[in-house]
N, C-alpha and C positions, 0 to 999 in steps of 0.2 A: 447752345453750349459747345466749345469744345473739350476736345478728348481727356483733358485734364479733368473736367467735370460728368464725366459722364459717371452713373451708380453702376455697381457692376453686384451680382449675387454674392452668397456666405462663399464657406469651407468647404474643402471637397467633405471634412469629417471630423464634424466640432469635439473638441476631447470634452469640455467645459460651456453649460448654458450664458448665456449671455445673465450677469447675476441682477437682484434688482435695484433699487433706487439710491438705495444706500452707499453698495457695492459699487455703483455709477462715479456716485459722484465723489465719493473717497478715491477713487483712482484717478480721478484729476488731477488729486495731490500730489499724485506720485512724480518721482524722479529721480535723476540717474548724472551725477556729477562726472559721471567719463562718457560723455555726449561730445561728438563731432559739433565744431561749432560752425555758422551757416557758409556758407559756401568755402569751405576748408577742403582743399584737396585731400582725396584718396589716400593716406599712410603707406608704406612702401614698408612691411614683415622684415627684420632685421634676423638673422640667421638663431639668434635666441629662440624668437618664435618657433622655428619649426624643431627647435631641440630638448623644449624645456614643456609644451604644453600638453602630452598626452597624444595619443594615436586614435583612440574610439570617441567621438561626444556623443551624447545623450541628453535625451530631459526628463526630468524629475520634477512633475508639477510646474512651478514658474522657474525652474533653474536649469541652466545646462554645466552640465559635467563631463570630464574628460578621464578618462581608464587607457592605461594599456592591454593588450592581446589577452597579458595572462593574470589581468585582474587587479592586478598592481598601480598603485601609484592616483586612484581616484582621487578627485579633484575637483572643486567647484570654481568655475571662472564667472560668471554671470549668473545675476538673480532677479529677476521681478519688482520694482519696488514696490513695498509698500504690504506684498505678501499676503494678499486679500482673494487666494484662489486663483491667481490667472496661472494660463498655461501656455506651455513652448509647447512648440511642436514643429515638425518638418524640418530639422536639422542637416545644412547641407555644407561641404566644406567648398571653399573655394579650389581649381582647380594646381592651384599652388601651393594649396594648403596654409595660405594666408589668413585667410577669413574667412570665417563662418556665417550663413545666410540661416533663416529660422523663421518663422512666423509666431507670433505672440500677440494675445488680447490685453495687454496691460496698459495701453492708453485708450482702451475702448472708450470710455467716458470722452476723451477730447479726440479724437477722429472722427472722420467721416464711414472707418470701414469697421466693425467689430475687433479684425484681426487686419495686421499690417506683418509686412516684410522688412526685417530689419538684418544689417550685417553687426559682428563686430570682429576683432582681432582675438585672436586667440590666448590672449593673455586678459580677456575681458576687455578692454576699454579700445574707446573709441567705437560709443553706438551710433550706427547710422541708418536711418530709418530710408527706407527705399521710397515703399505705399503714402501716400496722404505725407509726408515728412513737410517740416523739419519736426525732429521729435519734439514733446511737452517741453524743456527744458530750454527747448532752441529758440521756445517765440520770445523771451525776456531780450532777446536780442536785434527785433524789429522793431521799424516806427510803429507806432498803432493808431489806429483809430475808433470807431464807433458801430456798430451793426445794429439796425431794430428790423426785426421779422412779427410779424402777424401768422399766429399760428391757430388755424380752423382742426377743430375736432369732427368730423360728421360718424364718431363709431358711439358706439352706447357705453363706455368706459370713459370716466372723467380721469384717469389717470391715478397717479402722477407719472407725469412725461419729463422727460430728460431729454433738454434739447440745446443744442450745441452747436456755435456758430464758429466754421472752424479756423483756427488762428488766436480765439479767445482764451484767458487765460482758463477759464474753467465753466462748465456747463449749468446750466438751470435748471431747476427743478418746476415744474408748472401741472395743477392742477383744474383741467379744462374741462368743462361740464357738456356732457353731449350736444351735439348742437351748437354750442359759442363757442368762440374766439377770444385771442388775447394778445395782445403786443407784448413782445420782450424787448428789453434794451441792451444789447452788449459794449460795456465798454473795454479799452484796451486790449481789441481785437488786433494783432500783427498784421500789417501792411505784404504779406507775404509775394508782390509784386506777378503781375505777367496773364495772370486769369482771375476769374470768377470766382474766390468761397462761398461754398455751400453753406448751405446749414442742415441739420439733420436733426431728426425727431425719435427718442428711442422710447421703446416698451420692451422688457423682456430681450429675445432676440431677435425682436421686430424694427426695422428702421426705416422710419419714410424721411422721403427728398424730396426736390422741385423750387427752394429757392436759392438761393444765392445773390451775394452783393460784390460789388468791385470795389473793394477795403482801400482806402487813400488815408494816410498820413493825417493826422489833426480834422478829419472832417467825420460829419454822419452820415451813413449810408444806409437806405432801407433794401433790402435783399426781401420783401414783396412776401404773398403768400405760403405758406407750407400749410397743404391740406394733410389729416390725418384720416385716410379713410379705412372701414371694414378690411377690405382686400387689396389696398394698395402697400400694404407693408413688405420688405425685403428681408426673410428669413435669416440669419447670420453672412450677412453682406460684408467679406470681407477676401483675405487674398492669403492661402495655403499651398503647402508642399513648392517649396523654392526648391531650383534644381538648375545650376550655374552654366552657362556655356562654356565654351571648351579652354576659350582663350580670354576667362573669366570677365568681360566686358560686362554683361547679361547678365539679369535672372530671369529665368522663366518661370509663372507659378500658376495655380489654378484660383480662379473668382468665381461660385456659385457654387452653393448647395447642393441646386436642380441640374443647373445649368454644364457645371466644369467647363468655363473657358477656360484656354490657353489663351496667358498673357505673360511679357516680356517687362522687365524695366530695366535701366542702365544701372550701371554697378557704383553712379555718381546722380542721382536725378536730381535736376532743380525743384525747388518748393513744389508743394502740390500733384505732383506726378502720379496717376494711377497706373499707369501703364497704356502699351499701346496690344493688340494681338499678334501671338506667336505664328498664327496660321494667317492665313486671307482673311482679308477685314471682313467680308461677308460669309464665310466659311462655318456654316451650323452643325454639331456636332456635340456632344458633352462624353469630354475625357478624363475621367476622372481618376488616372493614374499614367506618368509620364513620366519621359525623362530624355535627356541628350544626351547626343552621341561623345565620349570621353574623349574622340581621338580632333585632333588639328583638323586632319583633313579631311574629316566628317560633321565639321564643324556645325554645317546648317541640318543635320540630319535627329528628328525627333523619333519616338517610343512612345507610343500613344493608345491606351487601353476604353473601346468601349463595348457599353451593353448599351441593345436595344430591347428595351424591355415591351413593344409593342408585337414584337414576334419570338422576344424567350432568347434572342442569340447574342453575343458579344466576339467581339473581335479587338486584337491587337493588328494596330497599322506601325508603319516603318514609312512616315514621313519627310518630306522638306519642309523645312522654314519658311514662311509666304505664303505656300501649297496651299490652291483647295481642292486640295484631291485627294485621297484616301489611299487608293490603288489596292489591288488583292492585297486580304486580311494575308497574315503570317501564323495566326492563329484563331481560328474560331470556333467555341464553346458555345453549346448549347444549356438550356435550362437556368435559366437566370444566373449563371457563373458568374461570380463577384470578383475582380480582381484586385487585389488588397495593394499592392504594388508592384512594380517592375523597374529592372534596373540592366543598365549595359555590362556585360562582360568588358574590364579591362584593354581588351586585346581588341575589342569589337567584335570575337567571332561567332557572338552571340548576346543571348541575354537570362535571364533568371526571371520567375513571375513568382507572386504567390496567390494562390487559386482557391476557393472557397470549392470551387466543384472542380470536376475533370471528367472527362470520356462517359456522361450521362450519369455516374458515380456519384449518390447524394450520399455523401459520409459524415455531417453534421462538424467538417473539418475543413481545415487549408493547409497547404503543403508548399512548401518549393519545389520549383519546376527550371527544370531548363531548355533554351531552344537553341538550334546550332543553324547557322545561315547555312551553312556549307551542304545538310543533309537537310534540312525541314523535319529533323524531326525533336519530338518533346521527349524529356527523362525527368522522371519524379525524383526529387534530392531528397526530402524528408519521409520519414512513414507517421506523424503523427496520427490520432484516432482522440475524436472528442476532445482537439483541441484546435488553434488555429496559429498559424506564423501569419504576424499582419507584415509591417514595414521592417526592411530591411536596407540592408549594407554588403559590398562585396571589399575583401583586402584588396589592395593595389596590385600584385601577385594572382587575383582571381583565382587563391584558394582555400580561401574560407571566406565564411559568409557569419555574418552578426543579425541575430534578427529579434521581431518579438514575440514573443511565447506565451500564449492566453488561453483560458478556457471561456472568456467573454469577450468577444469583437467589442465590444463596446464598456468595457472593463480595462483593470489594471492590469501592467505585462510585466514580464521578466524578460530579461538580455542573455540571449544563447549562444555560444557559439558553435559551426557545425563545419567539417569539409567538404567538398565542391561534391565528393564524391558520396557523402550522406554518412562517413565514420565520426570519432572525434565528437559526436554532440555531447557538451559542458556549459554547466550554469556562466554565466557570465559575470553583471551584478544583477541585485531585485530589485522592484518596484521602478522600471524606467522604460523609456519609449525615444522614439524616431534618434534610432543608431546612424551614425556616419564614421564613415574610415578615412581618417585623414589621405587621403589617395598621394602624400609625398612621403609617408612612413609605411614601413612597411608591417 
């Protein structure tokens, strides 16, 4: 296979299960008539954009929303179709403040990944799907041709399995009895040109791989095997927390559950593109909170948070792009310290975390934290107690911070805002997640 085909693991941090069969295959229906059509250049933000769309986004279940500083003027630019549960999340603006990068499960049913990377313009239209692309809507606009796959069960669950041959217009339902097999036919599979389509096999949040066919125009292709085994299934196998390079070419985002790769995709990718790695292609490691450096001329310079949970400690590295190197931590926490996210200081001359622990301190909380290049040292911004700041946002100014505000990591949040200095904390809006500050308003 190559790189375009290769499976990569889930979310760093699925907000929403992967729903079942139902919920599968009703989302194939879905779609979205302000769809970038295939190979259509990149849109160029006309000065409206950056004066008419709001300063903070947000999401809200499968919606993103846009507010200003002081609560005013909220706003729904994009929505989900079809409204069956799925969710946004990883909300990031572009560094122009053009366009917005996100991650959403709402073509789960017809991709290869649970969750994909999509951009759009800040006035809603114009989705363009980064991950597994072109979106649902875009295949009516290739040749097609025919896919049959032969799918083996060897697990003790006959299903029904949800499997999906990708470029098809919509996925199948098949119910496989332990032990045997079944051929599917797909017709009117899009000719998506240049690699291999997979096909992929879903349960729950469970997704297996391993065949694929080279889809041609008016003909039938068989794309071979897909075994469904015990332990060969990939946990919410998709691609989370987009975070733009500097000179907004890039995304950068994380694939795996377990795993947290860093992986890169272009800000225009041709058909099929999972991405290539932000670090050394051989580079082992699981990051599971990142981000780049905001400035030009730190352009290849990454923010990379792990834990090693084989000895209890976690560290924040201050990488290069390609690197496979680490180089001394910048910080490291002891006691299975979870870090919920991190983000650059504006200015570069530092950065913000947010910490589930600190200084061997098990406070059943998370705080913002800040680190300063210049001194190495850390300053606690929040005093919460029995609650947690998960994801946040710094203002382009780097003096207040929008974050979210939970009494359950794995719960609903509220939107806060707070100042650099830890005064000023006020409600924001309720009930929303993964804040971003437009970084070209202030």
């Amino acid at each position: 296979m190559t790189r375009k085909q290769e499976g990569k693991a889930g979310f760093l941090r699925p907000l929403s299960a992967a729903a079942g069969v139902t919920l599968l295959m009703a989302a194939a229906c879905g779609g979205d008539s302000n769809v970038a059509t295939p190979n259509e250049p990149e849109p160029q933000p006309t000065d409206s954009s950056f004066t008419s769309t709001g300063t903070i986004a947000f999401a809200r279940g499968g919606e993103i929303r846009l507010v200003e500083p002081d609560g005013s003027a909220e706003h729904s630019i994009w929505t989900a179709p079809s409204g069956l549960g799925f969710t946004v999340s990883g909300i990031g603006w572009r560094p122009n403040g053009g366009a917005l990068a996100f991650s959403s499960d709402h073509e789960m049913a017809t991709s290869f990944y649970e969750r994909d990377i999509y951009t759009v313009l800040p006035d809603g239209n114009h989705l363009r799907k980064l991950t597994n692309g072109p979106t649902h809507a875009e295949l009516a606009g290739y040749p097609k041709g025919t896919v049959q796959v032969t799918v083996q069960n060897n697990t003790g669950d006959g299903g029904p399995y949800v499997i999906y041959a990708v470029g098809a217009a919509e996925p199948q339902s098949a119910l496989i009895a332990p032990g045997s097999s079944t051929t599917l036919t797909f017709p009117n599979v899009a000719d998506l040109g240049g690699f291999v389509q997979p096909v992929v096999a879903i349960s729950g949040a469970f997704r297996w791989i391993g065949a694929a066919a080279d889809v041609v125009a008016s003909s039938t292709r068989d794309a071979g095997l897909l075994v469904i085994t015990p332990s060969g299934g990939l946990e919410h196998l998709g691609a989370g927390g987009p975070t733009w390079r500097s000179d907004g070419t890039n995304v950068g985002f994380i694939a795996g559950a377990a795993t947290c790769t860093l992986e890169k995709i272009s800000a225009t990718p041709s058909a099929g593109t999972l991405g290539d790695p932000l670090l050394a292609p051989d580079f082992s490691g699981a990051f599971c909170a990142f981000e780049r450096s905001p400035l030009a001329s730190q352009a290849n310079q990454v923010l990379a948070a792990e834990t090693d949970f084989s000895v209890g400690q976690g560290h924040i590295y201050r990488m290069t792009e390609g690197s496979g190197e680490r180089g001394a931590p910048l910080v490291t926490y002891p006691d299975y310290v979870q870090i919920l996210d991190l983000r650059w200081l504006p200015d570069g001359s530092g950065f913000l975390f947010a910490a589930a622990r600190y200084d061997d301190v098990i406070d059943e909380s998370s705080n913002l934290y800040e680190y300063s290049f210049a001194t190495g040292s850390v300053r606690k911004i929040t005093q919460l107690a029995n609650e947690y700041v998960r994801g946040f946002s710094i203002s382009p100014d780097g003096q207040r911070v929008v974050f979210e505000r939970t009494t359950d990591l794995s719960g609903q949040s509220d939107l806060w805002i707070v100042q650099r200095d830890g005064s000023g904390l006020r409600l924001l809006v309720q009930n929303a997640n993964s804040p971003a500050w437009n970084p070209s308003r202030p």
